[in-house]
Backbone of each chain as ProteinMPNN parsed JSONL, in Angstrom:
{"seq_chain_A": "XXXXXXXXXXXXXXXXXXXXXXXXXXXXXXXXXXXXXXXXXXXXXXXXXXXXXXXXXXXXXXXXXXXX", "coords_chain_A": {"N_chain_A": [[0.849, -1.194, 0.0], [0.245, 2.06, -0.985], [2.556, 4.894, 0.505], [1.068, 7.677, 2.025], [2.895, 10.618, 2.338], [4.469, 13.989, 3.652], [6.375, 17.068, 3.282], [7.986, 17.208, 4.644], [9.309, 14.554, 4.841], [9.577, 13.364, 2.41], [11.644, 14.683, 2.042], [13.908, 13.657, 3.551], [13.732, 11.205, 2.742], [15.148, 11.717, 0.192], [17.2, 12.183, 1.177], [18.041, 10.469, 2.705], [17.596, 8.087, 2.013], [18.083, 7.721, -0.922], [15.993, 7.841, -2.269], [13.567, 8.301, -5.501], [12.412, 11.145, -7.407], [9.018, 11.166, -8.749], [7.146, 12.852, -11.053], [3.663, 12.491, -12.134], [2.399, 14.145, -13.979], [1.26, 15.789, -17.024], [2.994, 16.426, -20.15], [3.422, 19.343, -20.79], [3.079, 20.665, -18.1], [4.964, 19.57, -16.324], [7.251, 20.442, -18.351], [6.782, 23.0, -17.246], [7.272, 23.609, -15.248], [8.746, 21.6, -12.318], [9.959, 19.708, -9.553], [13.625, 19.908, -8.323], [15.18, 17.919, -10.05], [13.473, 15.586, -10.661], [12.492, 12.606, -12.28], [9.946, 12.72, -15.071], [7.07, 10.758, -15.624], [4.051, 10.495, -16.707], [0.77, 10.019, -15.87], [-1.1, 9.594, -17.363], [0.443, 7.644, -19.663], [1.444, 5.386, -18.037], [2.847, 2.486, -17.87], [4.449, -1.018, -17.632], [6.372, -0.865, -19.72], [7.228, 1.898, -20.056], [8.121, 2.688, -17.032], [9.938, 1.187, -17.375], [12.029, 3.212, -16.858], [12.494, 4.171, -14.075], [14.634, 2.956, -11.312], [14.314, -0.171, -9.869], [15.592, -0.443, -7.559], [15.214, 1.515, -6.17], [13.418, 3.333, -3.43], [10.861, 5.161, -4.766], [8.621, 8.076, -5.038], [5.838, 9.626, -5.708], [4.359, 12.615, -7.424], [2.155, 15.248, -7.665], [0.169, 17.976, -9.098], [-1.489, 18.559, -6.296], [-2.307, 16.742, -5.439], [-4.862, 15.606, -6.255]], "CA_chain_A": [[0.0, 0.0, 0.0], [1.146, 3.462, -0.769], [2.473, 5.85, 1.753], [0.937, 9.032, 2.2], [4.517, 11.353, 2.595], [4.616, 15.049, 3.387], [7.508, 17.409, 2.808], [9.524, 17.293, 5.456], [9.765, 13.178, 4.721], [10.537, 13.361, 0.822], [13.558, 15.501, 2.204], [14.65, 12.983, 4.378], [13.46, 10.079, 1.614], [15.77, 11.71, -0.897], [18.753, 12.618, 1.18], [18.881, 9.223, 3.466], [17.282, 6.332, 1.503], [17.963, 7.876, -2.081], [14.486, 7.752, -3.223], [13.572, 8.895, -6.591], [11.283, 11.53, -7.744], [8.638, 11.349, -10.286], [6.21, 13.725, -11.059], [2.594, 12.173, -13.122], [1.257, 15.056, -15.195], [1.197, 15.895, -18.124], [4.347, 16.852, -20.215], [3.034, 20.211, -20.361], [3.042, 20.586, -16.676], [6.191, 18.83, -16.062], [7.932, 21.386, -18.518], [6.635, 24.424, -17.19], [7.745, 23.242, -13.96], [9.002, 20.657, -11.471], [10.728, 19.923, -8.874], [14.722, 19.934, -9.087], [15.894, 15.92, -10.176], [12.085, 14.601, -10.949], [12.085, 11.98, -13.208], [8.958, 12.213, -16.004], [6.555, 9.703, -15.983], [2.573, 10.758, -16.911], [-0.123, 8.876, -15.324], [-2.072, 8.439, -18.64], [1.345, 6.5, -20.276], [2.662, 4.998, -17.624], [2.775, 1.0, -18.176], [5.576, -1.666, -17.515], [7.927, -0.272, -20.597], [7.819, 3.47, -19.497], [8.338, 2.522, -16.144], [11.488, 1.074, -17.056], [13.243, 4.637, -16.654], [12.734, 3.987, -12.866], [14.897, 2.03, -10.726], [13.909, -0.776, -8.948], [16.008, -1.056, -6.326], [15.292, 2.344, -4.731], [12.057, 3.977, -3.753], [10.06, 5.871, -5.544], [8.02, 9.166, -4.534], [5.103, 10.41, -7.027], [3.897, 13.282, -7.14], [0.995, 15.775, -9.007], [-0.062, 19.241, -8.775], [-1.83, 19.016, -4.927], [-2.677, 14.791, -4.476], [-6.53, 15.48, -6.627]], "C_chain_A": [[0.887, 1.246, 0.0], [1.363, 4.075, 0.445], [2.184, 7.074, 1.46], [2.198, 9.756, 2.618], [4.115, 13.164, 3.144], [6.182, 16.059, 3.2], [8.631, 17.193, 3.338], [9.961, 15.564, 5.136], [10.467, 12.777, 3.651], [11.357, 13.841, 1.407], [14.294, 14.942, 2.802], [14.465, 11.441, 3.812], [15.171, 10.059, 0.242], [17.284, 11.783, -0.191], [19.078, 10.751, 2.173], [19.282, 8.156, 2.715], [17.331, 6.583, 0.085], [17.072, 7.753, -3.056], [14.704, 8.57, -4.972], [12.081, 9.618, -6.877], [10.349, 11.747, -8.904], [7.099, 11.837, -10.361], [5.664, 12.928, -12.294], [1.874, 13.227, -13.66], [1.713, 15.019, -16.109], [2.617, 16.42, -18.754], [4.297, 18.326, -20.071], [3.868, 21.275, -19.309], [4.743, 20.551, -16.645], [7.076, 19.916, -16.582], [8.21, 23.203, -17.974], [7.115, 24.403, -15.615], [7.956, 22.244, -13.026], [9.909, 20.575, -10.856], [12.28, 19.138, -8.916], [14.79, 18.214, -9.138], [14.485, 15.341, -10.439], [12.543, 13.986, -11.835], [10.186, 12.088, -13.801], [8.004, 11.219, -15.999], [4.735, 10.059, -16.173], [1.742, 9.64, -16.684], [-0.677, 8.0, -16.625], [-0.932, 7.337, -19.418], [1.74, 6.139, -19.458], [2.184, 3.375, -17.588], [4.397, 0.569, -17.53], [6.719, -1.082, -18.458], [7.946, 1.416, -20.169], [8.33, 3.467, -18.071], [9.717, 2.034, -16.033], [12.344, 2.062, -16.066], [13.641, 4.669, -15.227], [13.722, 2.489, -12.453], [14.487, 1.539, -9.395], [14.033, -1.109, -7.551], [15.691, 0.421, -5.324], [14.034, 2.804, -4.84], [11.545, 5.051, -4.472], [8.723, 7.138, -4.946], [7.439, 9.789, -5.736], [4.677, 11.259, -6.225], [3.154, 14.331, -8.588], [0.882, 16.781, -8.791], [-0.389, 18.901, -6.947], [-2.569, 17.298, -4.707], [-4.231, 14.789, -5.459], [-6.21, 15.037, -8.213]], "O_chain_A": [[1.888, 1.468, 0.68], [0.589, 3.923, 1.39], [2.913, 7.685, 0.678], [2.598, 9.188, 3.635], [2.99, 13.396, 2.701], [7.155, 15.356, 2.927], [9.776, 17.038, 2.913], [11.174, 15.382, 5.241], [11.515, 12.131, 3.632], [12.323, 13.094, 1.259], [15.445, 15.376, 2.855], [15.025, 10.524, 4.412], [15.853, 9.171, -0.269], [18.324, 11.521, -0.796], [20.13, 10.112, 2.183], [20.332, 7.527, 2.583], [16.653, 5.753, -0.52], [17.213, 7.608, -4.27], [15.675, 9.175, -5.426], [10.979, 9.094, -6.716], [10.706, 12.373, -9.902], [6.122, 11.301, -9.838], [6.377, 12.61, -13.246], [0.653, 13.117, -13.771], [2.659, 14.255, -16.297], [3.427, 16.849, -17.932], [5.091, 18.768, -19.24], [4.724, 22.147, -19.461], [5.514, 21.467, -16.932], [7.744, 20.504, -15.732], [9.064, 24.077, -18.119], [7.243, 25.457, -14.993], [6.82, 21.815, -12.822], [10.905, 21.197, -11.224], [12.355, 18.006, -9.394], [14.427, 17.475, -8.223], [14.612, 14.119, -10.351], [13.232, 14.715, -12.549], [9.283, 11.63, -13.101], [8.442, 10.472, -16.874], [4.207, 9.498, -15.212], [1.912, 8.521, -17.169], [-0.755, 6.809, -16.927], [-1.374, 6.24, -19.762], [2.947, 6.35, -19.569], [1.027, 3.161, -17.227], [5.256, 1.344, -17.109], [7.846, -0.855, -18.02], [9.052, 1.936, -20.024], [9.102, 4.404, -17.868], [10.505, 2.24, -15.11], [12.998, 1.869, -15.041], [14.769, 5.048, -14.912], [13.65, 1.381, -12.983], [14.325, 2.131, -8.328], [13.303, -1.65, -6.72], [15.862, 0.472, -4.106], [13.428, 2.813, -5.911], [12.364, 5.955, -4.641], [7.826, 6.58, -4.315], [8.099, 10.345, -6.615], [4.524, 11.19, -5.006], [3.374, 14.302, -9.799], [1.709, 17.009, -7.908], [0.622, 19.027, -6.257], [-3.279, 16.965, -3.758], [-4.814, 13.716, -5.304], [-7.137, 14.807, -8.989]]}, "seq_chain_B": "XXXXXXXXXXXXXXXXXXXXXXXXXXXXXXXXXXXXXXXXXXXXXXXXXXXXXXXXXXXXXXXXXXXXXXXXXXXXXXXXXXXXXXXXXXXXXXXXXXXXXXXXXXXXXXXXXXXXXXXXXXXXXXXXXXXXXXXXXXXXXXX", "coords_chain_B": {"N_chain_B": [[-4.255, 12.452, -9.098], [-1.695, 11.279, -8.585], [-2.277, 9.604, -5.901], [-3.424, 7.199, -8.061], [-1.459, 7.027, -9.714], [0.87, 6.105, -7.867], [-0.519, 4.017, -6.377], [-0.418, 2.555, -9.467], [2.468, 1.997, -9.584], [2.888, 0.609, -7.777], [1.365, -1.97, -8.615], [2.694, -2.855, -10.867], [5.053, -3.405, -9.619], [6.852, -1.891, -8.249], [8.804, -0.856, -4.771], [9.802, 0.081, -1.65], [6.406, 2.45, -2.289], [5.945, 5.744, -2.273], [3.814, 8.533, -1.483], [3.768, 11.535, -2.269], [1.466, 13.913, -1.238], [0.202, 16.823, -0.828], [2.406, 17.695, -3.106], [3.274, 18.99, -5.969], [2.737, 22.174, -5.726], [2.617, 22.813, -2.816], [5.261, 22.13, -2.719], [6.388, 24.648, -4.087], [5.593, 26.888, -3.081], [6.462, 26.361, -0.056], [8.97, 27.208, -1.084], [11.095, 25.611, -2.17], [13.384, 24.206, -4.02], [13.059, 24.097, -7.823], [12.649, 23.559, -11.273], [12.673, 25.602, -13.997], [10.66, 26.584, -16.817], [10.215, 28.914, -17.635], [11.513, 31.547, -16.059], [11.623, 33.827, -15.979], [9.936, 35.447, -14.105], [9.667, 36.836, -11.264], [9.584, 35.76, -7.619], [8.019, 36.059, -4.789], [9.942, 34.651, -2.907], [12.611, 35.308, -3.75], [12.955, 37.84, -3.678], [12.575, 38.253, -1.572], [14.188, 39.411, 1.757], [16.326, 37.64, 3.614], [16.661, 37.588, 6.092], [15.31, 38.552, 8.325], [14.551, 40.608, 11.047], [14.143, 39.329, 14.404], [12.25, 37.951, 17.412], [11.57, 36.423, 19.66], [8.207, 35.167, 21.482], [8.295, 35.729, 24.461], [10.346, 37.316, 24.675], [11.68, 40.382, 26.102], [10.157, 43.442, 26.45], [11.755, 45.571, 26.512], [14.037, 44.905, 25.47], [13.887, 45.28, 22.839], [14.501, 46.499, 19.734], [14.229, 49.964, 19.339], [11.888, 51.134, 17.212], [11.904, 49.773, 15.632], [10.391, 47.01, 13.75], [9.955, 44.001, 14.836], [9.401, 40.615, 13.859], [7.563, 38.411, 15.668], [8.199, 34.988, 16.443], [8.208, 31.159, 17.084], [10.159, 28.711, 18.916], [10.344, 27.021, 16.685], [9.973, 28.484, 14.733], [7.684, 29.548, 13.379], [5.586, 31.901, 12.516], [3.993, 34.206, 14.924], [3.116, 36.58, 15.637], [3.794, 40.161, 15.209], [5.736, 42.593, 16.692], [4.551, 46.129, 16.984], [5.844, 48.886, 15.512], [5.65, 51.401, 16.71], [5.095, 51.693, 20.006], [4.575, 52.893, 22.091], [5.153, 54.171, 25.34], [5.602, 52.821, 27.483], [7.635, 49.882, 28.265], [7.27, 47.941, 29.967], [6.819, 44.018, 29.905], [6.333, 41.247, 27.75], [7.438, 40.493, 24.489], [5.084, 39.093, 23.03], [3.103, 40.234, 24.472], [2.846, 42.73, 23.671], [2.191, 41.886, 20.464], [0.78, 42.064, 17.382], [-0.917, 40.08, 16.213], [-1.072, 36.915, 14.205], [-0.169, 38.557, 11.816], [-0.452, 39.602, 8.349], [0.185, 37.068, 5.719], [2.397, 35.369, 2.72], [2.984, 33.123, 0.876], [5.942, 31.657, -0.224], [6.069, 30.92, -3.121], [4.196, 33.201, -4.507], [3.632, 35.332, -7.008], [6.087, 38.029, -7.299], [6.123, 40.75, -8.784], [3.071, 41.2, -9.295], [2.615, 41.618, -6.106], [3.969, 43.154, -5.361], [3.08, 45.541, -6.454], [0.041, 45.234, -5.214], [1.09, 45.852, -2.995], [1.959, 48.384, -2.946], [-0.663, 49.893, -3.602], [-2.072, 49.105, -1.498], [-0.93, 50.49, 0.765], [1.275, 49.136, 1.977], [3.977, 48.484, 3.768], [5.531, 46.214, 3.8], [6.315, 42.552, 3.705], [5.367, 39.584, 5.029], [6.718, 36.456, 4.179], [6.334, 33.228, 4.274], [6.257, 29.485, 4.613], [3.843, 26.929, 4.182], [3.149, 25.768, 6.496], [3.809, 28.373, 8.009], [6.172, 28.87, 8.826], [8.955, 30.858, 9.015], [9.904, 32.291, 6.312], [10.97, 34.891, 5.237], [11.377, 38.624, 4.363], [9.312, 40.658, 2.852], [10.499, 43.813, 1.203], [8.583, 46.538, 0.007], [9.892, 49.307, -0.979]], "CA_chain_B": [[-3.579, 11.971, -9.651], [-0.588, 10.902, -8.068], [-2.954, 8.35, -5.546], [-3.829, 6.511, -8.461], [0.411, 6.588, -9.88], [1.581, 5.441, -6.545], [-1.361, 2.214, -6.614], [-0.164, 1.462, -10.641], [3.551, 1.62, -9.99], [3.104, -0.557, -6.981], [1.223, -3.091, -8.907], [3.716, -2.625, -11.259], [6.224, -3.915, -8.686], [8.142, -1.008, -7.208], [8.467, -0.661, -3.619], [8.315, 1.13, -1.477], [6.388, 3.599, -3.303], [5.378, 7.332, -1.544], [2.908, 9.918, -2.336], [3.628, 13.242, -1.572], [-0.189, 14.06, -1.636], [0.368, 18.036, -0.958], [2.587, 17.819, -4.33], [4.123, 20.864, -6.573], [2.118, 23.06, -5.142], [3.085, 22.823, -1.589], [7.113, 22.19, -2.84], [6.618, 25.593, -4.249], [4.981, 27.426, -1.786], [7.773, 26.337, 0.376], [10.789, 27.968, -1.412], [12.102, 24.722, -2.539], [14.12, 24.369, -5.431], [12.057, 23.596, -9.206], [13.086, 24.156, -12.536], [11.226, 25.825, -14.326], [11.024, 26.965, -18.568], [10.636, 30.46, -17.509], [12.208, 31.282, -14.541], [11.786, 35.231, -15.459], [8.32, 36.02, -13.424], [10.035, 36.385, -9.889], [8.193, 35.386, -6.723], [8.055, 36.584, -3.034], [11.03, 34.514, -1.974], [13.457, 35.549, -4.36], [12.337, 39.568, -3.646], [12.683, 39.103, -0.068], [15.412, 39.505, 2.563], [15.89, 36.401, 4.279], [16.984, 37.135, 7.673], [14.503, 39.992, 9.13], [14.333, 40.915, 12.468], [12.989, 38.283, 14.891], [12.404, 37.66, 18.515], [10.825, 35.007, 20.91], [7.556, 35.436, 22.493], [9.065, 35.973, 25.8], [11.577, 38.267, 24.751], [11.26, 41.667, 26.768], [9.745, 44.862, 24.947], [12.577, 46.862, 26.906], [14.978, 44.353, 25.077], [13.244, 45.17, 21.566], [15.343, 47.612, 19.332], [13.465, 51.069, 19.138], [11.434, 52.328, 16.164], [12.027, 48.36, 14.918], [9.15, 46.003, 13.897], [10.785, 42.718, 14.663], [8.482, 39.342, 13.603], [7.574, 37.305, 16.849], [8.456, 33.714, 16.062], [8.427, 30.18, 18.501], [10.964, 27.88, 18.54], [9.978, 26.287, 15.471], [10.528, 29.095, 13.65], [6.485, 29.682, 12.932], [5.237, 33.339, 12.785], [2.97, 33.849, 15.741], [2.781, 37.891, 15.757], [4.329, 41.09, 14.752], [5.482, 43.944, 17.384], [4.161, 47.918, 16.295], [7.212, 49.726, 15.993], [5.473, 52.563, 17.614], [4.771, 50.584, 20.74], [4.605, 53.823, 23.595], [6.699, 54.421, 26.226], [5.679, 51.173, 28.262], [8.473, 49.059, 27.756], [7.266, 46.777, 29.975], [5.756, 42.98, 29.379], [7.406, 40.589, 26.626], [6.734, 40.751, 22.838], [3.91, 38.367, 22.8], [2.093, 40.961, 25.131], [1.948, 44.206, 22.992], [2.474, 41.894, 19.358], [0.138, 42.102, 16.709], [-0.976, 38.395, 16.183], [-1.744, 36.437, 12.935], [0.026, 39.379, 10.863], [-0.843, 38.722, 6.823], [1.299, 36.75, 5.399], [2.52, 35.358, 1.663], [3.587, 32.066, 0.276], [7.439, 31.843, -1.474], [5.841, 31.207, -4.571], [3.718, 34.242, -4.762], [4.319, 36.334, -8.15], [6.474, 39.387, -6.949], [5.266, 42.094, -9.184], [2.25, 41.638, -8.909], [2.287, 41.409, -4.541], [5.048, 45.06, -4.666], [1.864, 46.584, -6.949], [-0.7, 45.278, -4.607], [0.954, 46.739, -1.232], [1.825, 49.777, -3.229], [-1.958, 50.443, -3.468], [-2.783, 49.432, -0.348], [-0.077, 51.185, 1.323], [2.245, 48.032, 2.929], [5.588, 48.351, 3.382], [6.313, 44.511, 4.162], [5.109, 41.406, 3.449], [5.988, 38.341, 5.614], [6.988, 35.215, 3.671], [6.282, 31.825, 4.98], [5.944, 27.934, 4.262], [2.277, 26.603, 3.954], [2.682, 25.779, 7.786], [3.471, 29.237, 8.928], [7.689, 29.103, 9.279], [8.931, 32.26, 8.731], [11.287, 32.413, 4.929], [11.805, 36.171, 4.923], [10.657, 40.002, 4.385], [9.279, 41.893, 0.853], [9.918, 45.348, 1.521], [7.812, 47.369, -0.694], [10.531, 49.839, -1.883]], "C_chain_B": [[-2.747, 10.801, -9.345], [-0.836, 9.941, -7.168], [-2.984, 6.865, -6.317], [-1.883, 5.571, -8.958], [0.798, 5.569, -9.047], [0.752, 3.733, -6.629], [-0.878, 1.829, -8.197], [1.464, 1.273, -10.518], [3.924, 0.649, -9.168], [2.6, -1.844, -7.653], [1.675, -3.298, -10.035], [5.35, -3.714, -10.493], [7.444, -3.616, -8.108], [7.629, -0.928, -5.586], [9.511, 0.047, -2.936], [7.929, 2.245, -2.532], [5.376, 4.736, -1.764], [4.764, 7.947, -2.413], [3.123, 10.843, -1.765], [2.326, 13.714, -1.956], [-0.217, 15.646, -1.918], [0.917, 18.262, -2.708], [3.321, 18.88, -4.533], [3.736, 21.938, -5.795], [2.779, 23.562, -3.612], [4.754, 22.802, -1.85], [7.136, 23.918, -3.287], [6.387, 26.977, -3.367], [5.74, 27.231, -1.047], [9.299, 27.201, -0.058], [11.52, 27.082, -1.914], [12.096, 23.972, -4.209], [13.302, 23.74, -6.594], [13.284, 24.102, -10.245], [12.436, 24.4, -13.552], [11.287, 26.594, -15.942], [11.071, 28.206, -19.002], [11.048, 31.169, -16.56], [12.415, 33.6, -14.527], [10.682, 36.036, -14.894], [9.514, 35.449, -11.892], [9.066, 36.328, -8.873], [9.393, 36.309, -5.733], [9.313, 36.12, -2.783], [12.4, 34.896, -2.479], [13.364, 37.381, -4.291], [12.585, 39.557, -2.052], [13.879, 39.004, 1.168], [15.09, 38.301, 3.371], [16.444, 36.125, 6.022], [16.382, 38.484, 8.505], [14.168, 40.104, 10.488], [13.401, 40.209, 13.586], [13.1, 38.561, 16.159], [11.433, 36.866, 18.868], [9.707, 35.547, 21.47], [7.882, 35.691, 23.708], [10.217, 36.762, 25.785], [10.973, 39.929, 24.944], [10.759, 42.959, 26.105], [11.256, 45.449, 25.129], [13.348, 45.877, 26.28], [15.054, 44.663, 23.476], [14.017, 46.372, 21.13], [13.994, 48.805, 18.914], [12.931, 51.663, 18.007], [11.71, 50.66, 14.916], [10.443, 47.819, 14.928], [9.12, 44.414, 13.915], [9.2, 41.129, 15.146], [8.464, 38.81, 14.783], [7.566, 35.799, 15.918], [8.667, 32.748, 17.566], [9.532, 30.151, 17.899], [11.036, 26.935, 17.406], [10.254, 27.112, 14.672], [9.04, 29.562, 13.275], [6.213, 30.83, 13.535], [4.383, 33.304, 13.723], [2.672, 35.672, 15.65], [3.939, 39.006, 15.392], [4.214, 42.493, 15.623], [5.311, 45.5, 16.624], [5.629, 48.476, 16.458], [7.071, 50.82, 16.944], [4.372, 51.685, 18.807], [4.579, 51.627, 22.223], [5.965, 53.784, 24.317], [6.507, 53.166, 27.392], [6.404, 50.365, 27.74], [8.462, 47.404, 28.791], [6.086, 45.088, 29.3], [6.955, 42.944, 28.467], [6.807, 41.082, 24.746], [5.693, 40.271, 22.632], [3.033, 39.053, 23.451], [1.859, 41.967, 24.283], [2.189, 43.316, 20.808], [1.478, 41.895, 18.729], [-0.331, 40.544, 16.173], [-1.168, 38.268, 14.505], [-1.355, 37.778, 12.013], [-0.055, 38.583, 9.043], [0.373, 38.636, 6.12], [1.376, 35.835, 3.657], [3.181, 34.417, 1.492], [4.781, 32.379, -0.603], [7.147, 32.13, -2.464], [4.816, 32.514, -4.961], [4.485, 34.938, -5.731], [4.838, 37.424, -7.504], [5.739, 40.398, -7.131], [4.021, 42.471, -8.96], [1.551, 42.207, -7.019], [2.969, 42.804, -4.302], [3.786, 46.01, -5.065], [0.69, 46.507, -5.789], [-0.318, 45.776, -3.136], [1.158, 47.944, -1.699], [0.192, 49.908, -3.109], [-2.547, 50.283, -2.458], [-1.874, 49.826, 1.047], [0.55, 50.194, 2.494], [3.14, 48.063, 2.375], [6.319, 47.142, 2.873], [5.618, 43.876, 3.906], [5.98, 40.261, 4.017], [6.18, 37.344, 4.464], [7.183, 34.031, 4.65], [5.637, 30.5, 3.897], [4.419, 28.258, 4.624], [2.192, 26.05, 5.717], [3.162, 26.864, 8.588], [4.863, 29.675, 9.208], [8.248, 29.99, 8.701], [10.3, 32.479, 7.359], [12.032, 33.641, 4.973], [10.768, 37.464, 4.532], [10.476, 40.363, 3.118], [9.404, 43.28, 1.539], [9.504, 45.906, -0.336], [9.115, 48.162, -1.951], [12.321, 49.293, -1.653]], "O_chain_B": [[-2.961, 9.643, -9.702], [0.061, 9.098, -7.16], [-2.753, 5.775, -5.793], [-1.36, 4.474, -8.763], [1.024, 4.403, -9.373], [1.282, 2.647, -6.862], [-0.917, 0.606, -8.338], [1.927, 0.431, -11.287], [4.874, -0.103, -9.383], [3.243, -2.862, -7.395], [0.992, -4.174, -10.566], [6.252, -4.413, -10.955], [8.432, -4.227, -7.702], [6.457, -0.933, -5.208], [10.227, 0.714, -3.683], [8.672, 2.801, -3.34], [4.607, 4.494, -0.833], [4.916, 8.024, -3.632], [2.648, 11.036, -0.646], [2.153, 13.908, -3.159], [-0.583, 15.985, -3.043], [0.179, 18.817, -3.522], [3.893, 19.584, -3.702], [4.595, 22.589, -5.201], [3.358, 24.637, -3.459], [5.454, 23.501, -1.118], [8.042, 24.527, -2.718], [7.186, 27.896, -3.187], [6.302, 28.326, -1.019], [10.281, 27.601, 0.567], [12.66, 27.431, -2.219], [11.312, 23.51, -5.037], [12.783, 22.676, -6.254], [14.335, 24.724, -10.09], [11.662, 23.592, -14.066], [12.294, 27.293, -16.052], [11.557, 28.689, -20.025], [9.916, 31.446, -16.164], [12.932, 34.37, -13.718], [10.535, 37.218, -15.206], [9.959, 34.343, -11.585], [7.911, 36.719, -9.04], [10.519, 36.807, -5.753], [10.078, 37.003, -2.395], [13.34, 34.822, -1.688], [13.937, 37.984, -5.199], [12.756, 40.574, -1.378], [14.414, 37.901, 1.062], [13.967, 37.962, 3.745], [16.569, 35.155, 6.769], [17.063, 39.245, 9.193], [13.235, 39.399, 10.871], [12.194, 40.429, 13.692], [13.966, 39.395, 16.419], [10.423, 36.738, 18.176], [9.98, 36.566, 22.104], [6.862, 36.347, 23.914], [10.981, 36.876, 26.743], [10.152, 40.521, 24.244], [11.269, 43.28, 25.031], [11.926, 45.767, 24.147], [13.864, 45.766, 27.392], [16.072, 44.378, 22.845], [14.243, 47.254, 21.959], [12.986, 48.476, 18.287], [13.425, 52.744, 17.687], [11.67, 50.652, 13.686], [9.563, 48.068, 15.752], [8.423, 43.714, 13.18], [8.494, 40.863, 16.118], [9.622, 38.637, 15.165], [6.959, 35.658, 14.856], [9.05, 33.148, 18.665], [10.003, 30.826, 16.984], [11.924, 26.083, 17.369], [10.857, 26.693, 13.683], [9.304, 30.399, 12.411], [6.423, 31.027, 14.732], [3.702, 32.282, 13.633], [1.45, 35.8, 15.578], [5.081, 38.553, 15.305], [3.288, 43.302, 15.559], [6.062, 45.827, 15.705], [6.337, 48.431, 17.464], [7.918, 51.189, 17.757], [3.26, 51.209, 18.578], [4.457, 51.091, 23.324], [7.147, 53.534, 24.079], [7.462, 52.754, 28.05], [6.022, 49.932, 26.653], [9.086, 46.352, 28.65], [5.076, 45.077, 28.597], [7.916, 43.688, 28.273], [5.977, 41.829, 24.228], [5.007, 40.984, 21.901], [1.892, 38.672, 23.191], [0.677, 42.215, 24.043], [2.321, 44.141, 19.904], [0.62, 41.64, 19.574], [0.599, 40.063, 15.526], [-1.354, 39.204, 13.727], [-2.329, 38.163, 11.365], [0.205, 37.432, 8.694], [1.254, 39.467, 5.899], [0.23, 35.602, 3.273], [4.309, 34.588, 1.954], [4.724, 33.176, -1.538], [7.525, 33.155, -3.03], [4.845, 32.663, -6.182], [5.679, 35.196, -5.576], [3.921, 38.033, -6.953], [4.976, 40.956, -6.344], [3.671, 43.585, -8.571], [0.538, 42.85, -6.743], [2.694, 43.516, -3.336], [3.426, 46.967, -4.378], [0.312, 47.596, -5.356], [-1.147, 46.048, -2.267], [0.626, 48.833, -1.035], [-0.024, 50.103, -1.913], [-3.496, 51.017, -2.178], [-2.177, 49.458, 2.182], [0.375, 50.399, 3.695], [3.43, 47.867, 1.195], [7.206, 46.981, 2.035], [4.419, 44.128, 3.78], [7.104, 40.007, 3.585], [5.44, 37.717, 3.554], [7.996, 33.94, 5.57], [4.916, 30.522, 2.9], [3.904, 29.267, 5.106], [1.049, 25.952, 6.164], [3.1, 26.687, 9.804], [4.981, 30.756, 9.785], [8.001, 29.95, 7.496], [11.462, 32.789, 7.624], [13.252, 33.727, 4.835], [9.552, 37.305, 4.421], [11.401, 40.39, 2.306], [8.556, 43.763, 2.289], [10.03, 45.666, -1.423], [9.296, 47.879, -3.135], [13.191, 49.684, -2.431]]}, "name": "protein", "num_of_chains": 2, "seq": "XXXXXXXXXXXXXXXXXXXXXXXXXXXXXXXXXXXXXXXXXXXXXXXXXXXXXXXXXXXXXXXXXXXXXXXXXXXXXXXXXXXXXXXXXXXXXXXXXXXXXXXXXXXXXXXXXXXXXXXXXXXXXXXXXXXXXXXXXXXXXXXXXXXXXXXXXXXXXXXXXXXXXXXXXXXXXXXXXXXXXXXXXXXXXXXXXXXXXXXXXXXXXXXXXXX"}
């Protein structure tokens, strides 16, 4: 089951346990802004082959405009 | 969005997986670092001085520098009130006794120009800057 995160935890996700971040909107979005090191990944494409780009071995932290 | 992400990349077969539910929104609003395709619309936190005049609820008026308007802040760092610079000649009691509470305050990401135009017209010098829970980033002065 997912974890609900808030900020202060991603900051202590990315600097302890080397998480990775990946923002689901649109490319759009994503270009006009995101946060520094996100990896790409859009909800509507994301499948087993786009998902590659992530690695498996470390966690993973999505994120969207405000969680809606 | 990002609910539904987090449930397909887990059944997917990453783990752990996190949601930052707050999101961009809240990272920006914070002050913390983006990159962004136009980066020439400045905001509040990049306009404002980042170390403005603070003191402790419990810190003495008669300790308070004169003709100053120094932010009350806890120990956390979270704005709680704002002393009058013109405060009388009673110097006694702490800051949290004569401070101005709940002074109005302005998210990092706030557009600049438009927030220097809107206190120009309504005649504010300053504008607090704070995180989305209240921790105090830094000062806009006006001019």
């Amino acid at each position: 089951m997912p974890t609900a995160v808030d900020r202060s935890e991603v900051l202590r996700l990315l600097a302890e346990d080397d998480a990775q971040l990946v923002e689901v909107l649109p490319q759009g979005e994503y270009d006009e802004e995101h946060l520094d090191g996100a990896i790409h990944l859009p909800l509507k494409s994301l499948s087993p082959h786009t998902a590659q780009v992530l690695d498996r071995g470390r966690p993973v932290i999505v994120y969207c405009w405000d969680g809606l | 969005m990002s609910p539904r992400a987090a449930w397909r990349l887990e059944r997917l077969g990453f783990a752990p997986v996190y949601d930052y539910v707050a999101g961009k929104v809240d990272w920006m609003a914070a002050g913390m670092p983006t990159v962004r395709a136009d980066d020439r619309e400045r905001r509040a936190f990049e306009g404002a001085g980042l170390e403005p005049l603070t003191c402790g609820p419990a810190t003495p008026v008669a300790d308070l520098p004169a003709g100053r308007s120094p932010i009350v802040v806890n120990s956390a760092g979270i704005v709680l009130g704002r002393v009058p610079a013109r405060r009388g000649e009673d110097s006694t009691g702490t800051a949290e006794d004569v401070m101005r509470p709940g002074p109005t305050t302005v998210r990092a990401n706030e557009p600049l120009d438009p927030l220097l135009e809107r206190m120009r017209a309504s005649g504010v010098a300053e504008m607090i800057v704070t995180t989305p829970e209240g921790r105090l980033l830094g000062l806009v002065h006006r001019d």
